[in-house]
C-alpha positions in Angstrom: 35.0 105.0 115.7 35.7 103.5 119.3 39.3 102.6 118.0 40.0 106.1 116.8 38.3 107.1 120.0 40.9 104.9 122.3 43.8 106.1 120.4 42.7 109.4 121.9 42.7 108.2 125.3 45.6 106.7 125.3 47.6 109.9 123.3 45.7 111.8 126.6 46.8 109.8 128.7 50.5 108.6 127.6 50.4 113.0 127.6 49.4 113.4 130.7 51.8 111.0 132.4 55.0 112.3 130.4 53.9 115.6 131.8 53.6 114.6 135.4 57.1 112.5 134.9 58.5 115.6 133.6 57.6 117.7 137.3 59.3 114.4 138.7 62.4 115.2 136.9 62.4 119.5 137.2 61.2 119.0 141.0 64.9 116.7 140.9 66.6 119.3 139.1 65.3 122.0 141.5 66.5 120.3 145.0 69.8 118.9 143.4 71.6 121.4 146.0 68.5 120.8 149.0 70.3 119.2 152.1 68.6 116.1 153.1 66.3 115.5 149.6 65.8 112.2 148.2 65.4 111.4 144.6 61.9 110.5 143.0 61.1 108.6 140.1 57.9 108.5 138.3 56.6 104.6 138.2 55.1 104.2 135.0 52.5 101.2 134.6 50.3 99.8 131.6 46.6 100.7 132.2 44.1 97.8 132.3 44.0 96.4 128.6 40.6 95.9 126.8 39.5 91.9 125.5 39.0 91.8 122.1 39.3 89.9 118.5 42.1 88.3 117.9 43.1 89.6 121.4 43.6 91.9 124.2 44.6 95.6 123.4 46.1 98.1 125.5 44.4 101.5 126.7 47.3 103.7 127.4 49.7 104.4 130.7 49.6 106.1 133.5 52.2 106.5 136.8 51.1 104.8 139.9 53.4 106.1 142.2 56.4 108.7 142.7 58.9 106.3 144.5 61.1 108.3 146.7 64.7 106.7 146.3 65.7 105.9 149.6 67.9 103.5 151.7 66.5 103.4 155.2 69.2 101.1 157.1 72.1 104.4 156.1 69.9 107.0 156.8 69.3 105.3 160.5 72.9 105.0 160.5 73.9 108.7 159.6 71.2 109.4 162.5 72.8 107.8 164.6 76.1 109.2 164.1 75.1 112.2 164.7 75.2 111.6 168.0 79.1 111.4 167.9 79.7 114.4 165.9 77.9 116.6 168.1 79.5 115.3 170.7 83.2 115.4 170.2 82.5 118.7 168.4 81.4 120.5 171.6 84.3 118.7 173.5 87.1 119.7 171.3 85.9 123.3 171.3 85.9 123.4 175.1 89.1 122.0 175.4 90.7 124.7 173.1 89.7 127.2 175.7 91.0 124.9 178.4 94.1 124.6 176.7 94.7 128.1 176.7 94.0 128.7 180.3 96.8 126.5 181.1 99.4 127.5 178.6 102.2 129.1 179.1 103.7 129.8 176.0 103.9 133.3 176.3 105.6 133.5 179.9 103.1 134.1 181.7 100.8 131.8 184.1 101.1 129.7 186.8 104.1 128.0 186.2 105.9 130.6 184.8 104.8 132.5 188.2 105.5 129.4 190.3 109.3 129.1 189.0 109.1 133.2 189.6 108.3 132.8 193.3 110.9 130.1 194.0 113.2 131.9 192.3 112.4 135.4 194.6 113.1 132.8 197.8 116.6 131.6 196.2 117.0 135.7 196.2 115.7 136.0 199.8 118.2 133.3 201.0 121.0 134.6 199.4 120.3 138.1 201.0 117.8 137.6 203.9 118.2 140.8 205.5 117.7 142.2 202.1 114.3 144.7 201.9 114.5 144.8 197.9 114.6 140.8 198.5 111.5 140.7 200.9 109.7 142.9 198.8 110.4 141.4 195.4 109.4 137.8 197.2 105.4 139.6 198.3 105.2 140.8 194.4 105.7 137.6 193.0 103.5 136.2 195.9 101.0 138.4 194.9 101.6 137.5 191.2 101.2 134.1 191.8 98.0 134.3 193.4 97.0 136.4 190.7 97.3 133.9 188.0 95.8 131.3 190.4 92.6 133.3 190.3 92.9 134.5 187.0 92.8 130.9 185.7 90.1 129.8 188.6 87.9 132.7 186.6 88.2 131.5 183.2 87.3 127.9 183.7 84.6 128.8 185.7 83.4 131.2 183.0 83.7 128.5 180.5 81.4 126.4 183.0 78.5 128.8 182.9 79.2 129.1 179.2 78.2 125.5 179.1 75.6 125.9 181.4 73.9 128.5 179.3 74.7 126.6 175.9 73.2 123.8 177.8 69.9 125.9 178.2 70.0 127.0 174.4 70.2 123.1 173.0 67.3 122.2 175.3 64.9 124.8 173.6 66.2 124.1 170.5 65.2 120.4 170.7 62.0 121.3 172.0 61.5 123.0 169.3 62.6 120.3 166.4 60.4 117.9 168.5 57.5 120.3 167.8 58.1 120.4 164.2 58.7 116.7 163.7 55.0 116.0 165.8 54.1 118.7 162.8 55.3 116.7 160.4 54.0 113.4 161.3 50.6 114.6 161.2 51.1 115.7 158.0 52.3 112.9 156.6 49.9 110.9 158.3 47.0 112.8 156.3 48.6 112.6 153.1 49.2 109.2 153.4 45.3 107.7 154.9 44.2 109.6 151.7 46.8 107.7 149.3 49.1 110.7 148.4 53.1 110.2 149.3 54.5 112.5 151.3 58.4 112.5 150.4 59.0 115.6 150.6 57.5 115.3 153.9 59.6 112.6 155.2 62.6 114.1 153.8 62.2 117.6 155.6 61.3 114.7 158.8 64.8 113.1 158.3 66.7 115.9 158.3 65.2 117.0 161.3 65.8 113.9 163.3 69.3 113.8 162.3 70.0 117.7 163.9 68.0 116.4 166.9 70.4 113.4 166.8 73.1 115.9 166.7 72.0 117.5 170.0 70.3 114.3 171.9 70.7 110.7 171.3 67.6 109.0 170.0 66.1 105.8 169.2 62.8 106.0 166.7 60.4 103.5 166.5 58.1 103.3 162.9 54.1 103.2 162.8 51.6 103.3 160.5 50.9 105.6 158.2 54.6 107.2 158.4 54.2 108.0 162.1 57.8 108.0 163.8 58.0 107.7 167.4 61.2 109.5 168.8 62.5 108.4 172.5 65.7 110.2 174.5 66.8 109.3 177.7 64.3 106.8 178.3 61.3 108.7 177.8 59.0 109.4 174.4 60.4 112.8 173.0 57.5 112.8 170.1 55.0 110.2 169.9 51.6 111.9 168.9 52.4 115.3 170.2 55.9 116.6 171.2 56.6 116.3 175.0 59.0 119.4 176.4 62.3 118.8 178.2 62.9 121.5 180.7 66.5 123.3 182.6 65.5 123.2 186.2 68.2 124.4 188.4 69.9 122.1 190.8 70.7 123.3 193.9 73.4 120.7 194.6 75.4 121.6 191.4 76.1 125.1 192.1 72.6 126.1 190.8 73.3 124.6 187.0 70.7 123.1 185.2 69.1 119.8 184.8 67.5 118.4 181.9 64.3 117.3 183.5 61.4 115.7 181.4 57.8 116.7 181.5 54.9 114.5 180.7 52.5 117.4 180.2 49.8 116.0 183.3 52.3 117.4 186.1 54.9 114.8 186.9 58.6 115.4 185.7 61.6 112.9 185.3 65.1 114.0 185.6 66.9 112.3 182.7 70.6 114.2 182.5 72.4 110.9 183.6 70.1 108.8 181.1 71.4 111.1 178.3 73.7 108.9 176.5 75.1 111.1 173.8 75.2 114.0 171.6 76.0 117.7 171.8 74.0 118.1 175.2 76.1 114.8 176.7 79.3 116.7 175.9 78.1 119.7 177.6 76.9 118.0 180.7 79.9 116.1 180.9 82.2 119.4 180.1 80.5 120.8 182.8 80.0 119.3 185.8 83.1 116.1 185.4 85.5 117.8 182.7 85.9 121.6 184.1 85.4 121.0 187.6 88.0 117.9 187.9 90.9 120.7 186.3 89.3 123.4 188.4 89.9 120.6 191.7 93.3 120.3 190.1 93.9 123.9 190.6 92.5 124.3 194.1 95.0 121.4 195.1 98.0 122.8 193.5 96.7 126.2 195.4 96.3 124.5 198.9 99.2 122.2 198.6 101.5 125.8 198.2 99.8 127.7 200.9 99.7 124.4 203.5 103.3 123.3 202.9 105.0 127.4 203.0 102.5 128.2 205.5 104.1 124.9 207.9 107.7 126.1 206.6 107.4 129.8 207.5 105.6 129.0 211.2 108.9 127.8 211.7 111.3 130.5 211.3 111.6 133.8 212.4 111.3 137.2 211.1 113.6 140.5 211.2 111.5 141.7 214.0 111.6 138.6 215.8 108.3 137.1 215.1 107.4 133.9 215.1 104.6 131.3 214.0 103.1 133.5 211.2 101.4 132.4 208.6 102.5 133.5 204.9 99.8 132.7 203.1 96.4 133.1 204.2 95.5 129.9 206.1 93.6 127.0 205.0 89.9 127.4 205.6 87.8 124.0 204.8 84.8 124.2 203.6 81.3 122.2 204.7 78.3 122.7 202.0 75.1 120.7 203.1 73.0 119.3 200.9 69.7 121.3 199.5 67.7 117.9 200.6 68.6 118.5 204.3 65.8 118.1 207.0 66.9 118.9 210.1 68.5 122.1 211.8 72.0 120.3 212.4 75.1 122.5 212.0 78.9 121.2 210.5 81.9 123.4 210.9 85.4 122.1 210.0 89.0 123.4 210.4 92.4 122.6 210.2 94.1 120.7 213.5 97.0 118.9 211.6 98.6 120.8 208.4 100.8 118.1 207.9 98.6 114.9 207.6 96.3 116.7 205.2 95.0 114.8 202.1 93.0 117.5 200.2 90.5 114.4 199.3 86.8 115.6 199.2 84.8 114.1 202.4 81.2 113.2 202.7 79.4 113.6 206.3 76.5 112.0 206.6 73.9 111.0 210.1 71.7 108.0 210.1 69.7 106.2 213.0 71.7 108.1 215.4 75.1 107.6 213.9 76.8 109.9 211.8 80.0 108.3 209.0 82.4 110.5 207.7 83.7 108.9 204.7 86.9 109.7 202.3 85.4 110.0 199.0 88.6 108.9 197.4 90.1 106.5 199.6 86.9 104.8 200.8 88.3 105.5 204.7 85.4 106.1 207.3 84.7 106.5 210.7 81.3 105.5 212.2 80.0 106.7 215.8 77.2 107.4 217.5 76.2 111.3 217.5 75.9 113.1 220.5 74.9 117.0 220.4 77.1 118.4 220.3 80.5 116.5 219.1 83.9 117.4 217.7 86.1 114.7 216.2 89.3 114.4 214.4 90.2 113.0 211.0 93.2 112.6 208.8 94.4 116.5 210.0 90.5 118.2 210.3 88.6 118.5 213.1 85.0 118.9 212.5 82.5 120.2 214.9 78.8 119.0 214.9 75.7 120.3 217.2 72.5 120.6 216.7 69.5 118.1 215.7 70.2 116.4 212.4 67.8 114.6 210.5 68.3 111.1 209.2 69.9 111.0 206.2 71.3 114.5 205.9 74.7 114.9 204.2 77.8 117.7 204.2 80.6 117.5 202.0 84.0 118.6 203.4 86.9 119.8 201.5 89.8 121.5 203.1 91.0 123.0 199.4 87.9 123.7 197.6 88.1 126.9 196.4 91.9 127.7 196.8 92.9 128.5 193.4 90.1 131.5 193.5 91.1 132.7 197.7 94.8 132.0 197.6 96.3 135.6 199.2 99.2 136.7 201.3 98.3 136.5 204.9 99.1 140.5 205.3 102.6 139.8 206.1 105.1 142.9 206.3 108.4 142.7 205.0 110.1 142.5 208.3 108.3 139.5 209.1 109.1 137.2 206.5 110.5 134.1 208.2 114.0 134.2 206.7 116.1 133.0 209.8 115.9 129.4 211.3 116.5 130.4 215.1 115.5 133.0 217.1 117.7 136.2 217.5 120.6 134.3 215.4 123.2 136.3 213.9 122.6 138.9 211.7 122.1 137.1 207.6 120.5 133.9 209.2 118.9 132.6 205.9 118.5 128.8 207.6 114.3 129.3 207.2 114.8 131.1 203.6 116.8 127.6 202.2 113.9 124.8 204.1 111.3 127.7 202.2 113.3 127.6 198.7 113.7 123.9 198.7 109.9 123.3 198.8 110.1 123.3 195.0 111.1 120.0 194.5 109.6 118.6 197.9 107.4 115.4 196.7 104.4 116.5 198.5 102.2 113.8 199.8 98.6 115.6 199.3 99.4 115.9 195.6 100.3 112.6 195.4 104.0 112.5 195.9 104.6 114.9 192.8 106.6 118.2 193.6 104.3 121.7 192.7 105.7 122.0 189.3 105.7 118.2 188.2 101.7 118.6 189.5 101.2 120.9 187.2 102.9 119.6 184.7 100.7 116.6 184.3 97.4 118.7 184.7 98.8 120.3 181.5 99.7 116.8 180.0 96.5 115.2 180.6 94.6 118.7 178.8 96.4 117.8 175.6 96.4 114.5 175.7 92.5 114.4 176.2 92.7 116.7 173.7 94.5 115.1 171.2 92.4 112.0 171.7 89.3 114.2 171.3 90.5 115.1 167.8 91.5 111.5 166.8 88.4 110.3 167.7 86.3 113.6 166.0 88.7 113.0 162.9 87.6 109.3 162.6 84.0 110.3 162.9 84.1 112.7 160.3 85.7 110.1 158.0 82.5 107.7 158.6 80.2 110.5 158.3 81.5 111.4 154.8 81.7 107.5 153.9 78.0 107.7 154.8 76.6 110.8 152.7 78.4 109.7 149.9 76.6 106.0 150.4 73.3 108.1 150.7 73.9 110.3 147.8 75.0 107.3 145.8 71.1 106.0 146.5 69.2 109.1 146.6 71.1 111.6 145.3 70.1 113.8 141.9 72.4 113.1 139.1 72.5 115.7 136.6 73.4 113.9 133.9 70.5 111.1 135.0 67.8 113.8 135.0 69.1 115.7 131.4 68.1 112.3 129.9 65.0 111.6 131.7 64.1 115.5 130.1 64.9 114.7 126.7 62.8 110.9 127.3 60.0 112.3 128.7 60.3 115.3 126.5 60.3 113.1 123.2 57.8 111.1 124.6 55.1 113.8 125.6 55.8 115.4 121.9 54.9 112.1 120.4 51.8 111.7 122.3 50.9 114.6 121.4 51.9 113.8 118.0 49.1 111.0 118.4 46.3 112.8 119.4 46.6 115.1 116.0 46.7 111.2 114.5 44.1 110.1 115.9 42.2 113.5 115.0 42.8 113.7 111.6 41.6 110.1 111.0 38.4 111.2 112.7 38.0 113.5 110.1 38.7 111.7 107.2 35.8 110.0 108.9 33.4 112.3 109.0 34.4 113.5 105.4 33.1 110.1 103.8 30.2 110.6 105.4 29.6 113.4 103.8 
């Protein structure tokens, strides 16, 4: 009787794992198409065997554990690469806009305008006593500051477009950080009570590699499944989810930086320890990428008004007039820094248009001295301060009065913001500086010719390129960062695809693989339960004889 007895145990329990094995195999059928899902197979092990004469016997089967089919060392690596995608994605996009800002394909925009201009002074010499001349020269003056600004606009929109995507991707890692803290709780409880939590660790991976895609991380394994995830130096998710938070920087034109909060009131800045990702390619879009073509622009805008400006003082108009200005004049500008102290005041202007650099300037008082310093050049002068004081360097005076505080700072630029303020000075016709002497003979065009052959001057504040070769390599180096951009994002992808097919090679669901395991665990469940009938009609012939 016990033998009949443990041939129904073990048809139970051969039927009971062939059932479980076959929800192994429809639960890999099921997430063939889920992102991110890792195969399982059902581990199938002897039970403990019984001692008896002439030896041991079995006692069945059972599964002791769904393995998840996983390579850990790729899936790190597709994390990681993440990082890279998102990256050169968001800079490639960018660039497309920038691209089109400057292109002037369809005849229109600043260089079109610039060759425009020129061409109206060529006109003007040619006729300077012409009105149809002077006027046609203040249209495609005013055209030409037109596309200045026009241009200025749209990379500055595309700045705040970054600024606000910038805000977007920080809530959106808060909120994956959330839901990965969810998750390791989870799968922390399933596993202290001996359950396995793939599913679990599979919705966790997928959600590490879009927060890769955003942030660059590093993850650090505990017990129990836990995963500790650091950014920028500081624990994103460790037992709970910290919060990353825009805070507005005053010094940065009021964009955002991601600052890091520890939940018990201190904060850490961390947008310079953000190595990579979506949200380094915005930051660096933002406030290097856009503002370094944007500085291009204000140069090319300054350079034009400072050099016609000098060329114009010099000649004389219809009604005489002398020493006006055709554009309206240079007007540097002095931003202190949101961290200043004290109640000192900076004002700067022009005294020498033709030793101007158009390099950015930094004026900054300490122990009694103030050092203004050429950003690009390194140049400086050092002095002690004395309220008030007005000094002189490389063609802008600057005047300072007033109490400073030690260590307070003002930037100086005398082109920042050209390409958005470039205007005619309010110049009439009559006055355009045609003639190079004063009362000269009727069709002096002496001042129109010095004016017209600006286009090919090699002007020194742009680096001895004329306006239009300037230009010309603004535009060069968009598509050539460009076209690197795309190399590199090309390459990336390539990897990326190597590495889900290595990943699907490992855990992927095979159709084929799983229609098998069906019919095997299908034949295999219909023969236990082929052996439970067995086993039930010999218990019955059993009880028959006994009868």
């Amino acid at each position: 009787m016990s033998s009949i007895f443990g041939i129904f145990n073990i048809g139970k329990l051969a039927l009971f794992a062939n059932q479980r094995a076959l929800s192994v195999t429809s639960q890999n059928i099921a997430n063939i198409n889920t992102p991110g899902y890792s195969r399982q197979d059902p581990i199938l092990q002897s039970t403990a065997p019984l001692d008896g004469t002439p030896g041991q016997i079995g006692t069945g089967v059972q599964i002791t554990d769904i393995r998840r089919v996983f390579n850990q060392f790729i899936q790190d690596q597709l994390t990681s690469q993440q990082s890279s995608l998102g990256r050169l994605d968001v800079e490639q996009g960018t660039l497309s806009r920038v691209e089109a800002v400057f292109n002037d394909g369809q005849g229109t925009g600043i260089n079109q305008s610039l060759s425009e201009f020129f061409s109206a002074l060529h006109d003007l010499a040619n006729n300077p006593q012409g009105m149809a001349e002077r006027n046609s020269l203040l249209e495609r003056t005013r055209m030409l500051a037109s596309q200045f600004s026009t241009a200025n606009n749209q990379l500055e929109q595309v700045q705040k477009d970054l600024n606000a995507e910038i805000q977007g991707v920080i809530g959106e890692i808060n909120t994956q950080a959330a839901q990965i803290a969810d998750l390791n709780n989870r799968i922390q409880q399933a596993e202290i009570s001996g359950q396995n939590a793939n599913d679990l660790r599979d919705q966790r991976d997928s959600l590490l590699s879009s927060l890769a895609e955003k942030i660059d991380i590093s993850t650090i394994k505990g017990d129990f499944g836990q995963v500790t995830v650091m950014a920028g130096g500081k624990p994103l998710v460790e037992s709970r989810a910290y919060t990353l938070r825009a805070v507005a920087d005053a010094d940065n034109s009021g964009f955002v930086n991601v600052v890091f909060d520890s939940g018990n009131g201190t904060t850490t800045d961390i947008t310079s320890s953000i190595g990579n990702g979506r949200l380094k390619g915005l930051i660096d879009l933002r406030d290097n990428l856009i503002p370094g073509y944007i500085d291009q622009l204000d140069r090319l805008a300054a350079a034009i008004v400072n050099e016609v400006n000098q060329q114009h003082q010099a000649g004389f108009g219809l009604d005489g007039s002398t020493g006006n200005d055709f554009f309206s004049p240079l007007a540097p500008t002095v931003t202190g820094f949101s961290g200043n102290t004290g109640s000192g005041s900076v004002a700067a202007t022009v005294s020498n248009p033709a030793v101007l650099t158009f390099d950015p300037y930094r004026l900054t008082f300490a122990g009694g001295n103030y050092t203004l310093q050429n950003l690009t050049t390194g140049a400086s002068t050092t002095a002690a301060y004395i309220n008030p004081t007005t000094i002189t360097f490389e063609g802008i005076q600057i005047g300072m009065s007033g109490v400073p505080a030690n260590g307070d700072t003002f930037d100086i630029s005398a082109h920042q913001g050209m390409a958005g303020s470039i205007a005619l000075s309010g110049i009439a016709p009559n006055q355009i500086a045609a003639s190079a002497i004063a009362g000269g003979v009727p069709g002096n065009n002496g001042n129109a010719l010095l004016l017209a052959q600006l286009q090919e001057k090699a002007v020194a504040g742009l680096g001895g390129a004329s306006f239009h070769d300037f230009y010309g390599q603004a535009v060069g180096q968009i598509g050539s960062h460009s076209q690197s951009v795309q190399r590199s994002l090309k390459a990336e992808k390539v990897i990326n695809e190597n590495l889900t097919q290595q990943r699907g090679e490992v855990s992927g669901v095979s159709l084929d693989e799983e229609a098998a395991n069906l019919i095997k665990f299908q034949r295999a469940f219909e023969a236990s339960a082929r052996l439970i009938s067995i086993a039930d009609e010999l218990l019955q012939t059993i009880l028959e004889i006994k009868r």
